[in-house]
C-alpha positions in Angstrom: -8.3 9.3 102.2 -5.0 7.4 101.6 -5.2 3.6 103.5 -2.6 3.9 105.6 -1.2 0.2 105.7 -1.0 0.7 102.0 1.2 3.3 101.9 3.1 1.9 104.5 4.8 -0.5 101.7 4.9 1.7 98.8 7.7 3.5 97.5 10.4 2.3 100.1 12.4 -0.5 98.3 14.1 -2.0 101.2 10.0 -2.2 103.1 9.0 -3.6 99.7 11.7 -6.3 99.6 10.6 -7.4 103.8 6.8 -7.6 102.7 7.8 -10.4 99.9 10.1 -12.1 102.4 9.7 -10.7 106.1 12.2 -13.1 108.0 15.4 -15.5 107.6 13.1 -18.3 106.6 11.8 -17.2 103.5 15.8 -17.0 102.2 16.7 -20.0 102.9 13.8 -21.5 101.1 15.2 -19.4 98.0 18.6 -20.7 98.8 17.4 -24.3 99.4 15.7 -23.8 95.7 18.6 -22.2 94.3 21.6 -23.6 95.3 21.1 -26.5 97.3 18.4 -28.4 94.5 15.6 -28.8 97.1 12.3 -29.0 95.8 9.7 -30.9 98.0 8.2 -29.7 101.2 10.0 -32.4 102.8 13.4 -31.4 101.3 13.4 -27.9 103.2 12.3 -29.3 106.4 15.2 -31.7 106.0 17.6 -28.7 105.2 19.1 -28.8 108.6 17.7 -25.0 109.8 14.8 -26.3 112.1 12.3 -24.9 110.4 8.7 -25.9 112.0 5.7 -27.2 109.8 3.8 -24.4 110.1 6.3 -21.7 109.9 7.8 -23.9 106.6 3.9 -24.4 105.1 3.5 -20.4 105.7 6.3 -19.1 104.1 6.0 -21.5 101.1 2.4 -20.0 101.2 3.5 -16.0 101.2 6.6 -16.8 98.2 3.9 -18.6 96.6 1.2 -16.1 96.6 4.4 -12.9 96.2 5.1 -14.4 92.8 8.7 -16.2 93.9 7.9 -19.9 93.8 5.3 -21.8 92.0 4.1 -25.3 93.0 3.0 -27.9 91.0 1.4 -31.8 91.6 4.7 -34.0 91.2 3.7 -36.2 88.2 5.3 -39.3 89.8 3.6 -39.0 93.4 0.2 -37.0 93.1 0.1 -36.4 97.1 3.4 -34.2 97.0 4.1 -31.1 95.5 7.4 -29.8 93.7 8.4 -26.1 94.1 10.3 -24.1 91.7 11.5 -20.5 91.9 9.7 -18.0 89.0 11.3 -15.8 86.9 10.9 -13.2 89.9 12.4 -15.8 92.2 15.5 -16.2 90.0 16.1 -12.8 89.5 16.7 -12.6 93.7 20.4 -14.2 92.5 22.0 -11.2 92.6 20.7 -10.2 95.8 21.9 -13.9 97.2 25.1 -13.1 95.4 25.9 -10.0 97.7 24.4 -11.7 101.1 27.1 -14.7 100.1 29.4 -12.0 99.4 28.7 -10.1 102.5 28.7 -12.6 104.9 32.0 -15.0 103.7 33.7 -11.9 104.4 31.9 -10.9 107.8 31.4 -14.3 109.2 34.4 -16.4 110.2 32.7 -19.6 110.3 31.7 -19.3 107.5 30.5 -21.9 105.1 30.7 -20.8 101.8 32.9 -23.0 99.7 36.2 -21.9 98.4 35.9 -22.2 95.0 32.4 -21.0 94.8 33.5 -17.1 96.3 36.5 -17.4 94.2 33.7 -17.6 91.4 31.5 -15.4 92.7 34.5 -12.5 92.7 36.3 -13.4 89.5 33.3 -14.3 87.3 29.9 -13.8 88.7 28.9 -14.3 85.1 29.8 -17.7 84.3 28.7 -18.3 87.9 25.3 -16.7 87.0 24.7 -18.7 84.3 25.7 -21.8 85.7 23.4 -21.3 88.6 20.4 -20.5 86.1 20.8 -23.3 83.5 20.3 -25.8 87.0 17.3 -23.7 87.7 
């Protein structure tokens, strides 16, 4: 007999993608991480969202455990932890490049910067790289 809740997730890449991340938050943690050079617990809660301390600690559990971000003991302060974004967390850019994309032409308050769409269209490439030598 075939588990249902299994199968639920398999095969479908767009139910795949929402079981690694499931809601907004789990974005903007990747975006905090890849754009915005946040990397301690405190630096997303800071990021201006609203984003409670249990829904913050959750998410950072579920990218954790999905393979996205890692976590390790900051050497300078051994209570805190710095997060990073894995090789399966960086390869998301793409995907953040068309939601950037998407929405800086949809949304007319926009906040993406100028020269970074004018990037982003002309030479996502350079832009690319840029983004993942930071990383």
């Amino acid at each position: 007999m075939v588990d249902k809740n299994k199968q639920t997730w398999a095969g479908c890449p767009i139910r795949f993608a929402m079981k690694n991340f499931g809601d907004k938050w789990s974005f903007l943690i990747v975006r905090d991480l890849m754009f915005k050079n946040k990397k301690y617990y405190q630096d997303f809660l800071d990021a201006g969202e609203g984003i409670s301390t249990n829904i913050l600690a959750s998410r950072l559990v579920e990218l954790e455990n999905n393979g996205v971000i890692r976590k390790v003991t900051d050497p300078e302060k051994k209570s805190r932890y710095i997060y990073s974004l894995t090789q399966k967390g960086k390869d998301l850019l793409p995907v953040m490049f068309a939601m950037i994309n998407w929405a800086e032409i949809y949304d007319p308050v926009t906040e993406v910067p100028k020269d970074f769409i004018e990037k982003l269209r002309n030479d996502p490439e350079v832009l690319s790289n840029e983004i993942m030598e930071n990383l």
